[in-house]
VMD Tcl script that builds the backbone (N, CA, C; Angstrom):
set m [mol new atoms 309]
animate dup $m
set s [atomselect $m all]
$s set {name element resname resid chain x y z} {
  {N N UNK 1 A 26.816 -2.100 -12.053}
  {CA C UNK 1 A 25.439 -2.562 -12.089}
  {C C UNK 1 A 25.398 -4.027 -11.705}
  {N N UNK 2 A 23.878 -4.899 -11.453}
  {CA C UNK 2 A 24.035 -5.983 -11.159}
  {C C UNK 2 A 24.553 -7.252 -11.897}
  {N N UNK 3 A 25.014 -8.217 -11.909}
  {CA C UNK 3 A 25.317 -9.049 -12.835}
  {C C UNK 3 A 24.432 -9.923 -12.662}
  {N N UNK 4 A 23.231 -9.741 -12.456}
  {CA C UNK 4 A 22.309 -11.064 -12.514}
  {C C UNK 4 A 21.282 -10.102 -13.731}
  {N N UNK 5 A 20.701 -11.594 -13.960}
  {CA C UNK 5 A 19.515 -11.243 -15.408}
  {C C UNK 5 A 18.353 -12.022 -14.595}
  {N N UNK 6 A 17.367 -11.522 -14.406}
  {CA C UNK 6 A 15.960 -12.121 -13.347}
  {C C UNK 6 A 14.925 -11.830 -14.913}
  {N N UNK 7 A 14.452 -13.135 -14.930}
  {CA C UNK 7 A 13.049 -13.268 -15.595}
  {C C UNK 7 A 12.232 -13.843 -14.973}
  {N N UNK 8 A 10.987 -13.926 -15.154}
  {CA C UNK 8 A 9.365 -14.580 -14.790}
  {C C UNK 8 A 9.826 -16.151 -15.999}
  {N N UNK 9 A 9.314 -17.319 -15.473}
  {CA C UNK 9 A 8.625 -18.353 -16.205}
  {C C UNK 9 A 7.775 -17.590 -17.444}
  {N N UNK 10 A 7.262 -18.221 -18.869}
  {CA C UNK 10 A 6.324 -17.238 -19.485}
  {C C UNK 10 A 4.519 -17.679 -18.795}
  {N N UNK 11 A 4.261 -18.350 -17.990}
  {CA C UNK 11 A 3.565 -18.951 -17.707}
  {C C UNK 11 A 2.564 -18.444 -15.853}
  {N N UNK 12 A 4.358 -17.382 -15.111}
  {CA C UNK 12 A 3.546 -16.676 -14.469}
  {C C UNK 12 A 3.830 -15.307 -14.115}
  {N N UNK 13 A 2.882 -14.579 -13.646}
  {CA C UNK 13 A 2.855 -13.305 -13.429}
  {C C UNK 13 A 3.785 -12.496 -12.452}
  {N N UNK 14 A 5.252 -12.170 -13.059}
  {CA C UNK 14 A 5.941 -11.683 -12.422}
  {C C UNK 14 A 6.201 -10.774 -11.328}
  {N N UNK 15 A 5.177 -10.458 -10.786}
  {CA C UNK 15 A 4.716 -9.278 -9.983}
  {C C UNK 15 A 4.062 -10.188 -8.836}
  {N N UNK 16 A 3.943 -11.353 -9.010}
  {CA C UNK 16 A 3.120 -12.389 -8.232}
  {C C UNK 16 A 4.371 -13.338 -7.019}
  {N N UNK 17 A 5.855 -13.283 -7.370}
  {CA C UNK 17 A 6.317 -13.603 -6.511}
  {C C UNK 17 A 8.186 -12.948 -6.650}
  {N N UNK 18 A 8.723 -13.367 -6.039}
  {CA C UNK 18 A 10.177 -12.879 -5.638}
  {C C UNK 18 A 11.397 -13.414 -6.107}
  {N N UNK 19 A 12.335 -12.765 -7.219}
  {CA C UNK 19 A 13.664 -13.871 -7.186}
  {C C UNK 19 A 14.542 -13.380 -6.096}
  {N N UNK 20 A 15.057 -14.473 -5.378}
  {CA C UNK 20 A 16.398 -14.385 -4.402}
  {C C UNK 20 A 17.589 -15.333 -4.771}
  {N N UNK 21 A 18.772 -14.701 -5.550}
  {CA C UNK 21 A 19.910 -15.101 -6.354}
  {C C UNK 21 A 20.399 -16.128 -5.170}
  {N N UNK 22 A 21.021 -17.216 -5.367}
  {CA C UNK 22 A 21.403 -18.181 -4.585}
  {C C UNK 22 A 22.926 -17.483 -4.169}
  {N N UNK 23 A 23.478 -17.214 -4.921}
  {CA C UNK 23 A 24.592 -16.076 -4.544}
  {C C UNK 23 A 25.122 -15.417 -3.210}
  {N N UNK 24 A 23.759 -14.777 -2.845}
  {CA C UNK 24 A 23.683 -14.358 -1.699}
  {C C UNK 24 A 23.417 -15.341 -0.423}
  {N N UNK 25 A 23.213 -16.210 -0.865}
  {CA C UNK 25 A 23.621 -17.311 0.779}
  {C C UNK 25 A 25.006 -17.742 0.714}
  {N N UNK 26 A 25.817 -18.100 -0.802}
  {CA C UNK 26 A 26.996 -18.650 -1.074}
  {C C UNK 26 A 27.763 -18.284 -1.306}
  {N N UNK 27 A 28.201 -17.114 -1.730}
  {CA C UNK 27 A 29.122 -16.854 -2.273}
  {C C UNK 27 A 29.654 -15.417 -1.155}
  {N N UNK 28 A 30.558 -14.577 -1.265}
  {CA C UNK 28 A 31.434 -14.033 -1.010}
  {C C UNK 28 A 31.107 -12.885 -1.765}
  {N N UNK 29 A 30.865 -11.927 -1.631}
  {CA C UNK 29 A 30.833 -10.938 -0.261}
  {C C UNK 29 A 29.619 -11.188 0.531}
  {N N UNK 30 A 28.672 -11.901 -0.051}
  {CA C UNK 30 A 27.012 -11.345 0.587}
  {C C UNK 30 A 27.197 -12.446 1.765}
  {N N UNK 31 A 27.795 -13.214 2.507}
  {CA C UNK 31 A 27.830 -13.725 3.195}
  {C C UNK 31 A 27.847 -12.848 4.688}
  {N N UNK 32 A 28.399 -12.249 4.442}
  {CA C UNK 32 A 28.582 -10.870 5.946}
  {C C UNK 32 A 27.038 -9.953 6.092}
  {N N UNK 33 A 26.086 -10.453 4.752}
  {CA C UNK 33 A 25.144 -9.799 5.157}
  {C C UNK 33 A 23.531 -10.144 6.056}
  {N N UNK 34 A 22.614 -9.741 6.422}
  {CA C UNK 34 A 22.076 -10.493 7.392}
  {C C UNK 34 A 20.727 -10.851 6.525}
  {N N UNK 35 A 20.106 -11.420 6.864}
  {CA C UNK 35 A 18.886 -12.168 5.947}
  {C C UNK 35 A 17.955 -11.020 5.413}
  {N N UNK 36 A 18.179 -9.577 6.331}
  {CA C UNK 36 A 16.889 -8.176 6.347}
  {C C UNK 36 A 17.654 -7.684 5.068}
  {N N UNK 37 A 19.240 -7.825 5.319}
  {CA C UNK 37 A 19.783 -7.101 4.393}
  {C C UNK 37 A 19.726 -7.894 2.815}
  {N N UNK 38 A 19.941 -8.820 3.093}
  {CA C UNK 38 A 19.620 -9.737 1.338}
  {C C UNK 38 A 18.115 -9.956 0.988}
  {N N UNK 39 A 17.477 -9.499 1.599}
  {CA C UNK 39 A 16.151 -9.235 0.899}
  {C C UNK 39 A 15.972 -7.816 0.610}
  {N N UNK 40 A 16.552 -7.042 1.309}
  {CA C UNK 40 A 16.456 -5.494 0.463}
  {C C UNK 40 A 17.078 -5.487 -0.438}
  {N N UNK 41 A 18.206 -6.192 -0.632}
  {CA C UNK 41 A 18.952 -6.331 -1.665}
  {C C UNK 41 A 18.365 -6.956 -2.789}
  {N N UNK 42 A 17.848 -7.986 -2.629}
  {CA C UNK 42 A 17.025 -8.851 -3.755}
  {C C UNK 42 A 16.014 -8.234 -4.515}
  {N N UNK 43 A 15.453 -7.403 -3.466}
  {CA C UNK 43 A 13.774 -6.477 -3.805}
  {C C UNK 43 A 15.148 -5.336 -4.245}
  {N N UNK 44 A 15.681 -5.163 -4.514}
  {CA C UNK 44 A 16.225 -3.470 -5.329}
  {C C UNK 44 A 17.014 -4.366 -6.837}
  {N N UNK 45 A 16.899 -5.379 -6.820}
  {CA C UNK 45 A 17.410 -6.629 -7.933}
  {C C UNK 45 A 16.650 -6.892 -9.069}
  {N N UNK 46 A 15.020 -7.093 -8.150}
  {CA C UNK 46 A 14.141 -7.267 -8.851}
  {C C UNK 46 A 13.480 -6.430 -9.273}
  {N N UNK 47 A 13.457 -4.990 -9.373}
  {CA C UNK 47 A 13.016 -3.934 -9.583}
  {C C UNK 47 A 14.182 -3.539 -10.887}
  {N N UNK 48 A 14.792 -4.053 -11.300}
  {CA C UNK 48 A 15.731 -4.041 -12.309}
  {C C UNK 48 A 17.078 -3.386 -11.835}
  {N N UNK 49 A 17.692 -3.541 -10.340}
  {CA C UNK 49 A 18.795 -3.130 -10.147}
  {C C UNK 49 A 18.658 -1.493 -9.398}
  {N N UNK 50 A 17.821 -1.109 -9.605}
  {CA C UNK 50 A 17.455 -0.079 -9.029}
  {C C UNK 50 A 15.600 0.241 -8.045}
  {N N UNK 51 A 15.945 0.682 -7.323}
  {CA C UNK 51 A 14.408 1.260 -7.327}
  {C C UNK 51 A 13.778 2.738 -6.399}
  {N N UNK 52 A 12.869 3.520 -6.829}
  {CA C UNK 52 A 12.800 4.506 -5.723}
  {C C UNK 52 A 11.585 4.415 -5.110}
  {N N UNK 53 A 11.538 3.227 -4.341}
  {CA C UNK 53 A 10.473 2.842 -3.785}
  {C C UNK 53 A 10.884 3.902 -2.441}
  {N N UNK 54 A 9.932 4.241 -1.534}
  {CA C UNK 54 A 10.452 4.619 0.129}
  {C C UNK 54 A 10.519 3.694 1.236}
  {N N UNK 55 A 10.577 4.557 1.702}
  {CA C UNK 55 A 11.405 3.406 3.083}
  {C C UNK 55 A 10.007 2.750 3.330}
  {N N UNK 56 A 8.795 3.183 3.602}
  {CA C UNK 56 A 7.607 3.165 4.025}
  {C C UNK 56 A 7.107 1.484 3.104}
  {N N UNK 57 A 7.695 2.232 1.602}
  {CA C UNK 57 A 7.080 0.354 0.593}
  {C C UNK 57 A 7.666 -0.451 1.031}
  {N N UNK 58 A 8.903 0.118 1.325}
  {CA C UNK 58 A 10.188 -1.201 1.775}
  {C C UNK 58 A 9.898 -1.631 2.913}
  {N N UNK 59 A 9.148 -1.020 4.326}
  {CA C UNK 59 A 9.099 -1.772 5.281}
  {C C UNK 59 A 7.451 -2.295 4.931}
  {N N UNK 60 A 6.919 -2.228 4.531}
  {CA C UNK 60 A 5.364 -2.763 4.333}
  {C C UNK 60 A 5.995 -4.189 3.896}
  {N N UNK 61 A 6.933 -4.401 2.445}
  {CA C UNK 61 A 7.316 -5.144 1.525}
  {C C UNK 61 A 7.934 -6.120 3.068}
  {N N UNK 62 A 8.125 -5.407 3.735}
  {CA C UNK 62 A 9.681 -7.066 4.744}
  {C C UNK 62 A 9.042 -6.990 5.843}
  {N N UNK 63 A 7.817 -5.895 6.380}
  {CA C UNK 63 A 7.427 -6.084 7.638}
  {C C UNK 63 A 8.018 -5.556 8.824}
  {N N UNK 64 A 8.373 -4.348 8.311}
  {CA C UNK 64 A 9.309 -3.971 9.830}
  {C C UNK 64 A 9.478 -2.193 9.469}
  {N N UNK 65 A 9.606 -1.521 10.475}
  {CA C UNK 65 A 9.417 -0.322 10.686}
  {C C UNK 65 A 10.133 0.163 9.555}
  {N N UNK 66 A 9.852 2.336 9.067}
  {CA C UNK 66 A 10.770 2.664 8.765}
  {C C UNK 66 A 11.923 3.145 8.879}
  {N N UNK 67 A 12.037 3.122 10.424}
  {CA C UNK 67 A 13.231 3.383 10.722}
  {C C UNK 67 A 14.452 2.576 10.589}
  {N N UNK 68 A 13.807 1.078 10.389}
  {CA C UNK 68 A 14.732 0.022 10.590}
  {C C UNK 68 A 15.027 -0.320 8.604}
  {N N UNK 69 A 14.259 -0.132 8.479}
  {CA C UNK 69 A 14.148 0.142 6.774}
  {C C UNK 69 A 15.764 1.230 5.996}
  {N N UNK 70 A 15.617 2.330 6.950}
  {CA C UNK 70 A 16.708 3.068 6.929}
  {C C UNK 70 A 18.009 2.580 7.425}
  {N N UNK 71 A 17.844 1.793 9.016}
  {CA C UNK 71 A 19.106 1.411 9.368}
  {C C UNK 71 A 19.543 0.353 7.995}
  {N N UNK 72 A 18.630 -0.999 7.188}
  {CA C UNK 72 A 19.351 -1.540 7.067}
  {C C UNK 72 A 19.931 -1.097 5.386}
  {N N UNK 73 A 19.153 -0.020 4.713}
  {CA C UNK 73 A 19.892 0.846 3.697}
  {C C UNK 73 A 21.041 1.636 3.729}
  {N N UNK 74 A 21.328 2.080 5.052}
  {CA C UNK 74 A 22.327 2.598 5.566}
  {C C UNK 74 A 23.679 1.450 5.451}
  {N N UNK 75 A 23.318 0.530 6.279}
  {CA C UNK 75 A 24.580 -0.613 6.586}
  {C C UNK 75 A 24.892 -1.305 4.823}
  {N N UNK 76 A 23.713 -1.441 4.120}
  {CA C UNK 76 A 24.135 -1.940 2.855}
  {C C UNK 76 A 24.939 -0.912 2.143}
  {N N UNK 77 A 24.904 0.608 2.319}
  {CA C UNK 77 A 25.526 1.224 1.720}
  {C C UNK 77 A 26.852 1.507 2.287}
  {N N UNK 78 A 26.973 1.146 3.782}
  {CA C UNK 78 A 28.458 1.620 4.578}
  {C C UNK 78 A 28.925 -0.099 3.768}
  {N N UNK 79 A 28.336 -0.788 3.452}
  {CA C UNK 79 A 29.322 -2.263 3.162}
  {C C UNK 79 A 29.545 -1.818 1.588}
  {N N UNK 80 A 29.128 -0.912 0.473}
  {CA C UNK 80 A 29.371 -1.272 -0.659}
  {C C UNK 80 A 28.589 -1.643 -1.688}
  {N N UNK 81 A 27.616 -2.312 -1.132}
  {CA C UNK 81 A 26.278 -3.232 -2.279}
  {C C UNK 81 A 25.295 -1.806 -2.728}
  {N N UNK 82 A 24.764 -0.875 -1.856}
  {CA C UNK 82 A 24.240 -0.012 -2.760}
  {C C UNK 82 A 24.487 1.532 -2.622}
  {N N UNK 83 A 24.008 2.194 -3.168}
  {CA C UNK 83 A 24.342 3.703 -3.168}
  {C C UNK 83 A 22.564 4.879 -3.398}
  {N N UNK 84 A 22.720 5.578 -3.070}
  {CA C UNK 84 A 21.633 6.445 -3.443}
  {C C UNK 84 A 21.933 7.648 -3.482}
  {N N UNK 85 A 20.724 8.267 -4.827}
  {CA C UNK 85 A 20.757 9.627 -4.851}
  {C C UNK 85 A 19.146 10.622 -4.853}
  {N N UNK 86 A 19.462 11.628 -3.975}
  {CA C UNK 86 A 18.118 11.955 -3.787}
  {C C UNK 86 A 17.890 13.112 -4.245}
  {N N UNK 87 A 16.389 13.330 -5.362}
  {CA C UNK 87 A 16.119 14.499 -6.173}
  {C C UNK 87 A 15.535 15.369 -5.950}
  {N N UNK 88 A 15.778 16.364 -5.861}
  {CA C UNK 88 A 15.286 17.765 -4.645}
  {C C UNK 88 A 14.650 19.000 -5.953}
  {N N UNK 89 A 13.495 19.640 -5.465}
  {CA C UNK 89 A 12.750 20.537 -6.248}
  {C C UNK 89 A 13.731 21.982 -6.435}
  {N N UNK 90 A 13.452 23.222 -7.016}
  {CA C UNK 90 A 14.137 24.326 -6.387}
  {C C UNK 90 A 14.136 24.536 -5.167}
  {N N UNK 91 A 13.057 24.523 -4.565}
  {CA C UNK 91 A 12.849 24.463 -3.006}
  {C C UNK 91 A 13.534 24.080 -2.078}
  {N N UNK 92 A 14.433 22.798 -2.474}
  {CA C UNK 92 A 15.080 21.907 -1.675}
  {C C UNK 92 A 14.091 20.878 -1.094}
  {N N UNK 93 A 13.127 20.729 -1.848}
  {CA C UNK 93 A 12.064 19.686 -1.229}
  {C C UNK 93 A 12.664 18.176 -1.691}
  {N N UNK 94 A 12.332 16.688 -1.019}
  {CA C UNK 94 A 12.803 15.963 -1.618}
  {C C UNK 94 A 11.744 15.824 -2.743}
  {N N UNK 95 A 12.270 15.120 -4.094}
  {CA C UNK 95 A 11.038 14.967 -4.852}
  {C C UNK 95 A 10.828 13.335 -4.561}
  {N N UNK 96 A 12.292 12.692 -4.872}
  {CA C UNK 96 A 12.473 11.135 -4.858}
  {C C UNK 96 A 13.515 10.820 -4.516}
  {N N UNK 97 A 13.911 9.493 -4.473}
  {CA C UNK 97 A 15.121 8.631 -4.440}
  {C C UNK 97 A 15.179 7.295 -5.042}
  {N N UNK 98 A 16.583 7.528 -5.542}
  {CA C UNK 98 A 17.223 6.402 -6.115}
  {C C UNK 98 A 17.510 5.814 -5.499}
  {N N UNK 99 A 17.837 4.009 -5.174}
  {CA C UNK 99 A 18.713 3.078 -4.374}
  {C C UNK 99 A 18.877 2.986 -5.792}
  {N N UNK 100 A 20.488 2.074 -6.096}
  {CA C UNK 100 A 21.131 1.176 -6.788}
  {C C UNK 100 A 22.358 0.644 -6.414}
  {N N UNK 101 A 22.201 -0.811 -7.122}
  {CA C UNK 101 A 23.027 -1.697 -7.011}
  {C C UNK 101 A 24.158 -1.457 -7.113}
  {N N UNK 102 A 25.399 -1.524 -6.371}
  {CA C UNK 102 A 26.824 -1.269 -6.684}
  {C C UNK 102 A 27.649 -2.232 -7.348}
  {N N UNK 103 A 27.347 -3.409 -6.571}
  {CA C UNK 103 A 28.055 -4.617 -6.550}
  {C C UNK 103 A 27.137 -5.871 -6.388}
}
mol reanalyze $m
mol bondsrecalc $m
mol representation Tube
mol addrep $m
């Protein structure tokens, strides 16, 4: 799970702006990753380490298609940082998905 602890100030409305761990510009491993990728990363941080938002919130959230939404969930998961699991009806319908934090 993640090793960061993200709180709001008590003063403002947490839902009103974004933490991005300094970590990820400095430190080792997140250095190999690209600025699209440490903000998906940050937004699945701030959602408490997990989230099953879709690709669709996630590209609204950064501004960029969902296809590219997928490429860069894909590359975070071929590097290690996250993993997902996806919950299917009897049907085999999807119902949802998990992203979470690996590392």
């Amino acid at each position: 799970m993640c090793r960061y602890k993200l709180s709001a100030p008590d003063n403002v409305d947490p839902k009103e702006y974004f933490f991005i761990p300094k970590a990820l510009f400095n430190d080792q491993p997140y250095k190999g990753l690209t600025l699209q990728e440490k903000l998906i990363y940050s937004y699945i941080l701030n959602d408490g380490g997990e989230t099953k938002s879709t690709n669709r919130e996630l590209g609204n959230f950064l501004g960029v298609s969902k296809d590219r939404i997928q490429q860069i969930l894909a590359t975070l998961a071929d590097k290690g940082f996250i993993e997902s699991a996806v919950f299917r009806n009897e049907r085999k319908q999807v119902m949802f998905r998990i992203i979470r934090i690996k590392r």
